[in-house]
C-alpha positions in Angstrom: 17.3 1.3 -15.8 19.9 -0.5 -18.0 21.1 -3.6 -17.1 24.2 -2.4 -16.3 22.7 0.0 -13.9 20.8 -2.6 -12.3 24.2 -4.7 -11.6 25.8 -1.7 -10.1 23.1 -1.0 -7.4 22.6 -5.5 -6.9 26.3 -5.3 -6.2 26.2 -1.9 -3.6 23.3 -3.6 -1.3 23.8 -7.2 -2.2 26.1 -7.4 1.1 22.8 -6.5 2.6 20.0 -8.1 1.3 21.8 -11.6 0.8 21.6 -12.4 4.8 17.8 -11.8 4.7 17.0 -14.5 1.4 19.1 -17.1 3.6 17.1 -19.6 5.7 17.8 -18.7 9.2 19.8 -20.8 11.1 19.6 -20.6 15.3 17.5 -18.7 17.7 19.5 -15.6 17.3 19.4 -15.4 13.5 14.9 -15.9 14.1 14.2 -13.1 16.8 16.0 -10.8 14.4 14.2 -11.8 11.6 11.2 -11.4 13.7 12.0 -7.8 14.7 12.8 -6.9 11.3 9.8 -8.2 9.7 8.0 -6.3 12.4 9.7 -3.1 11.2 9.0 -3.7 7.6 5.2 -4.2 8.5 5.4 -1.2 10.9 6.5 0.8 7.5 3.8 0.1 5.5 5.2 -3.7 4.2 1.3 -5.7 5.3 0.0 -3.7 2.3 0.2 -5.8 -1.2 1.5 -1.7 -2.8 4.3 -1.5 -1.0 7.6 -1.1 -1.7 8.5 -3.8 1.0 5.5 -6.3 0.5 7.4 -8.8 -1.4 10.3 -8.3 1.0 8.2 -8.6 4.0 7.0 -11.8 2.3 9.9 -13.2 1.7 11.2 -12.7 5.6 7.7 -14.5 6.3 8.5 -17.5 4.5 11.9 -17.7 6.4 10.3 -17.5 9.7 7.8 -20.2 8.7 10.3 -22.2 7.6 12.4 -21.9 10.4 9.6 -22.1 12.8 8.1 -25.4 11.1 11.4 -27.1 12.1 12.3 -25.4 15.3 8.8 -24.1 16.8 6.3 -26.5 15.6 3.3 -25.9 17.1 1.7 -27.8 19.8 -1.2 -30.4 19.2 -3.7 -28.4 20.8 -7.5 -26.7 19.9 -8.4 -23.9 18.1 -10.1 -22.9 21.4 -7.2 -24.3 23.0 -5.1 -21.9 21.0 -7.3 -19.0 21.4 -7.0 -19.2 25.3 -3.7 -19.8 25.1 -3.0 -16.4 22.8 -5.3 -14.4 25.2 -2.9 -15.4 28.3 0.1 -14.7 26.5 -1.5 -11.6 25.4 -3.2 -10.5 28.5 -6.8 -10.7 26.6 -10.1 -11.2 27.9 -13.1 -12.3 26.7 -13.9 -8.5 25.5 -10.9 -7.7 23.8 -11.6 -10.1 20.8 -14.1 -8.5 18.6 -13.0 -10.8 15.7 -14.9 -13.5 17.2 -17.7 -10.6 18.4 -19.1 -9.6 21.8 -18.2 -11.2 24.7 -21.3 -13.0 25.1 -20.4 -15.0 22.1 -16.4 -15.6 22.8 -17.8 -17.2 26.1 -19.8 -19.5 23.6 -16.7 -20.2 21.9 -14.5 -20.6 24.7 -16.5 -22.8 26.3 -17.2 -25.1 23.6 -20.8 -24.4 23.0 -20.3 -22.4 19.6 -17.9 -23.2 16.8 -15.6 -20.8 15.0 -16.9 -19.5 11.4 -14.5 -18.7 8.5 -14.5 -15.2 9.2 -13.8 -15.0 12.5 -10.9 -17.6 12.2 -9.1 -15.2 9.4 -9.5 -12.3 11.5 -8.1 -14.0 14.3 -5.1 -15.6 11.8 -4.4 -12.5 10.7 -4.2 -10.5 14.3 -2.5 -12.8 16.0 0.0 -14.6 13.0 -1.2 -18.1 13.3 -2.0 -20.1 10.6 -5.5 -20.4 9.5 -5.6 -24.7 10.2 -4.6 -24.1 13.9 -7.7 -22.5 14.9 -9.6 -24.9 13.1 -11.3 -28.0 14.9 
């Protein structure tokens, strides 16, 4: 594509694309963020091949951002956390296999067993939490 080419289609979607490399400002502005970076995932964007990888990426960073200022999370557990996401997502102790069966989430839960590495990026990466809140 010639350079020329390029500038032509950057100009045509420009009007579109600019909003989404702005750091969100207000409440509004983050929930759709959030929806639309649930879309782009929803199409395929989680894989690194995508088309919308990069883009769905880049809206990532903005949330982050956004939320480091505006949502920071609370000083609280990894357990702590993990009871916390299973309330707010109507979990129990048998619907998280990332930590394994339910005989060893009750371990966790209650204190008894710690997290491992694996567990605690399977559980970053299902529930979008950053790896050093479920640590200890």
């Amino acid at each position: 594509m010639t350079i020329e080419a390029m500038l032509k289609t950057a100009t045509q979607y420009w009007p579109h694309i600019a909003p989404l490399m702005a750091p969100i400002n207000g409440e509004r502005q983050y929930r759709k963020a959030v929806k639309f970076l649930d879309a782009i995932l929803d199409a395929g964007g989680a894989d690194e091949e995508h088309p919308l990888a990069s883009l769905a990426e880049l809206i990532g960073e903005r949330i982050a951002e956004y939320e480091e200022v505006n949502k920071p999370m609370p000083e609280i557990s990894g357990v702590e956390l993990i009871k916390e996401l299973m309330k707010e997502h109507q979990l129990r102790q048998s619907d998280l296999p990332e930590i394994g069966p339910q005989s060893v989430v009750s371990l966790v839960l209650g204190g008894r067993r710690k997290l491992n590495g694996d567990q605690i990026i399977k559980l970053s990466k299902r529930f979008g939490v950053p790896i050093d809140a479920l640590l200890e």
